[in-house]
ZASE-655531 format. One record per residue (C-alpha): residue number from 1; x, y, z. Coordinates in pm, whole numbers, m for minus. Example, Ala and Ser with C-alpha at 12.3 -4.5 7.8 and 13.67 -1.06 7.14 Angstrom:
// residues 2
1; 1230; m450; 780
2; 1367; m106; 714
***
This chain:
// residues 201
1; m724; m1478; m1813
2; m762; m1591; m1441
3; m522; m1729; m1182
4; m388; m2046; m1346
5; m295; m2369; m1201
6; m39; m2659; m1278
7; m168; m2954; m1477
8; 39; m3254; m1607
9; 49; m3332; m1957
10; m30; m3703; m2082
11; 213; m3657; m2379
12; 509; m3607; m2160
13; 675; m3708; m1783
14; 495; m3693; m1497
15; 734; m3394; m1365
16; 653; m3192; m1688
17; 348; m2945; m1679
18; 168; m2679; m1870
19; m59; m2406; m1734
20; m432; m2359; m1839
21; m599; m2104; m1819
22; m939; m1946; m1772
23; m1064; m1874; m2160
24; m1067; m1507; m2218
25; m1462; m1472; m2312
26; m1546; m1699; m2035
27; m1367; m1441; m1728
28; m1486; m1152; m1950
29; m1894; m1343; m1915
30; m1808; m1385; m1553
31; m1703; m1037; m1503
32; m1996; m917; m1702
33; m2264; m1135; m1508
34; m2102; m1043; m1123
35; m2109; m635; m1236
36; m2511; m737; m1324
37; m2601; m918; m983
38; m2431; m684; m796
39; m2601; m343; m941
40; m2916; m558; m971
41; m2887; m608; m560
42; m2759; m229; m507
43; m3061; m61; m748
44; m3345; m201; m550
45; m3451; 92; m423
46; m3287; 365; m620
47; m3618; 547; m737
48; m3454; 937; m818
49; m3130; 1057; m1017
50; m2925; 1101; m655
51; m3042; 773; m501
52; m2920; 605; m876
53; m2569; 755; m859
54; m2545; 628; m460
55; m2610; 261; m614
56; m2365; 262; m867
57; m2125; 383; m611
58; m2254; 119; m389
59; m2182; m159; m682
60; m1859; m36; m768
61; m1734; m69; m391
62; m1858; m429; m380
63; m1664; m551; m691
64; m1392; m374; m581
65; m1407; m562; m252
66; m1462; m893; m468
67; m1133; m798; m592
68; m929; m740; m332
69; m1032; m1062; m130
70; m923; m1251; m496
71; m626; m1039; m489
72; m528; m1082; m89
73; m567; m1500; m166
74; m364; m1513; m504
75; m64; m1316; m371
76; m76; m1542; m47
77; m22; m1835; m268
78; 229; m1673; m525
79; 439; m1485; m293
80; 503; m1744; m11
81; 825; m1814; m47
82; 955; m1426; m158
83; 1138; m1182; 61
84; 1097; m822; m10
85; 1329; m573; 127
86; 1629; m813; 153
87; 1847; m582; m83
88; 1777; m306; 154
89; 1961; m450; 438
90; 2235; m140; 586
91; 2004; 105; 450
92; 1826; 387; 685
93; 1496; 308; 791
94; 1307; 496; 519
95; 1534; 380; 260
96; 1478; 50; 346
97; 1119; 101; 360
98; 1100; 267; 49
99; 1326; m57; m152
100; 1120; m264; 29
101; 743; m102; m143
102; 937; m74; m481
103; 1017; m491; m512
104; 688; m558; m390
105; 475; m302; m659
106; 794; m460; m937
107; 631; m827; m826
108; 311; m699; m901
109; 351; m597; m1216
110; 562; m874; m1333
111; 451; m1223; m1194
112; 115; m1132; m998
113; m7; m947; m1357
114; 140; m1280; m1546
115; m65; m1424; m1363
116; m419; m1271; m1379
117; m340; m1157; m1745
118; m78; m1360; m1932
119; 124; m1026; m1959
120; 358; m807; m1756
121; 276; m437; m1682
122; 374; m268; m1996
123; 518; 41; m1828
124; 562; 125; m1392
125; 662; 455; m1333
126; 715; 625; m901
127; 847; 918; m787
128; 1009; 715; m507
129; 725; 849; m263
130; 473; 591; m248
131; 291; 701; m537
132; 320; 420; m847
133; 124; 414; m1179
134; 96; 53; m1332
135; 38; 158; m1734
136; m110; m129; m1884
137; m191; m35; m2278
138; m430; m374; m2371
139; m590; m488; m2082
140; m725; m841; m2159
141; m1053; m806; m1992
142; m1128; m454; m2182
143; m1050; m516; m2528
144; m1373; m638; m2679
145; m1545; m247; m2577
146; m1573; m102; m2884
147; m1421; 287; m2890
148; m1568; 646; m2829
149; m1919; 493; m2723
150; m2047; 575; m2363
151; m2212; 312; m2275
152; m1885; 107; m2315
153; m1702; 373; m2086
154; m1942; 329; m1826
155; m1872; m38; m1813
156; m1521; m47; m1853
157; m1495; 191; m1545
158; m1730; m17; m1358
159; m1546; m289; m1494
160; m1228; m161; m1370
161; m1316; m198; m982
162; m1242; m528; m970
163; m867; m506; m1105
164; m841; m256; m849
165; m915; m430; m575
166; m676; m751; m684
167; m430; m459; m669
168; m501; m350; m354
169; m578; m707; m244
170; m234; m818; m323
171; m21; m485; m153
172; m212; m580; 172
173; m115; m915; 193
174; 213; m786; 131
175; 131; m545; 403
176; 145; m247; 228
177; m189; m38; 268
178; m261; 153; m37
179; m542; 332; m214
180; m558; 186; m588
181; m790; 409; m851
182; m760; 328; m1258
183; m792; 644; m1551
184; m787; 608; m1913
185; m507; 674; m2091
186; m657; 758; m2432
187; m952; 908; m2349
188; m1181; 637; m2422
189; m1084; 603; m2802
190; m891; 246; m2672
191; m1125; 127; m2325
192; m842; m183; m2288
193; m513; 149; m2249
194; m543; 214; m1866
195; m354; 291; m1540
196; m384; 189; m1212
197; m268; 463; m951
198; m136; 342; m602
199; m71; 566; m301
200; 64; 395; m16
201; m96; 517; 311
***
């Protein structure tokens, strides 16, 4: 379920293509084996209970980083030639500003997330004051966790950095600062139901 790319078809015309993707298991293995390097280079030295829960934090703000650089690049190439805040043209300046956030977090959740995940955002919700929550009730790269078991939790929050920062990633480019944080939405009985929260700075 990674950024796919345009490949021509031998069956058909040369001006007909097809997307491939990355196979589900194999981003999932990815993601798995990047979340192990990078708490296997932030655990080093983490010895006591306090210097543990610093390293964790430590390798949750690297794969979040990971993620927004990914995100930053794939919006560069998908929103190139788009426009956001054309419809707001006349409006006052914090209307206008305001239109302008709301087509770029739409584009997000419908071709950016098509793109990452084969899917569109299931549900966006904003209370038209730069706070948006991106519902997204089977997130491809959590639904092989199995329920109600914490050891699953803790990795599909870990997990969850990474998404994140393709979210935040991808506003920036835009340039649209945000802060971008993730919850449950069924209180670990389904690990792939989650939400991403976005507050624009």
């Amino acid at each position: 379920a990674g950024p796919s790319a345009a490949v021509s078809s031998s069956s058909s015309s040369s001006d007909d293509t097809r997307l491939a993707h990355v196979s589900d298991p194999s981003m999932e293995f990815l993601l798995t084996e990047v979340l192990h390097w990078v708490e296997q280079s932030c655990h080093k030295n983490s010895e006591d209970e306090e210097s543990a829960i610093f390293a964790a934090e430590m390798a949750a703000s690297k794969l979040e980083r990971m993620g927004y650089s990914v995100g930053y690049r794939l919006c560069e190439r998908l929103a190139q030639n788009k426009t956001f805040g054309a419809s707001a043209a006349g409006k006052d300046p914090a209307q206008a500003v305001a239109a302008s956030q709301l087509e770029a977090v739409k584009f997000l959740c419908k071709e950016f997330w098509m793109e990452v995940f084969r899917k569109q955002i299931d549900k966006l919700q904003t209370n038209h004051r730069g706070v948006f929550v991106l519902k997204d009730m089977d997130l491809r790269w959590l639904t092989r966790l199995p329920p109600n078991q914490e050891e699953a939790r803790v990795a599909a929050i870990q997990l969850l950095a990474f998404p994140c920062g393709l979210v935040r990633g991808a506003l920036s480019n835009l340039g649209i600062p945000a802060v971008v944080s993730c919850d449950f939405l069924a209180d670990g009985t389904n690990m792939s139901a989650c939400s991403f929260n976005i507050k624009i700075k």
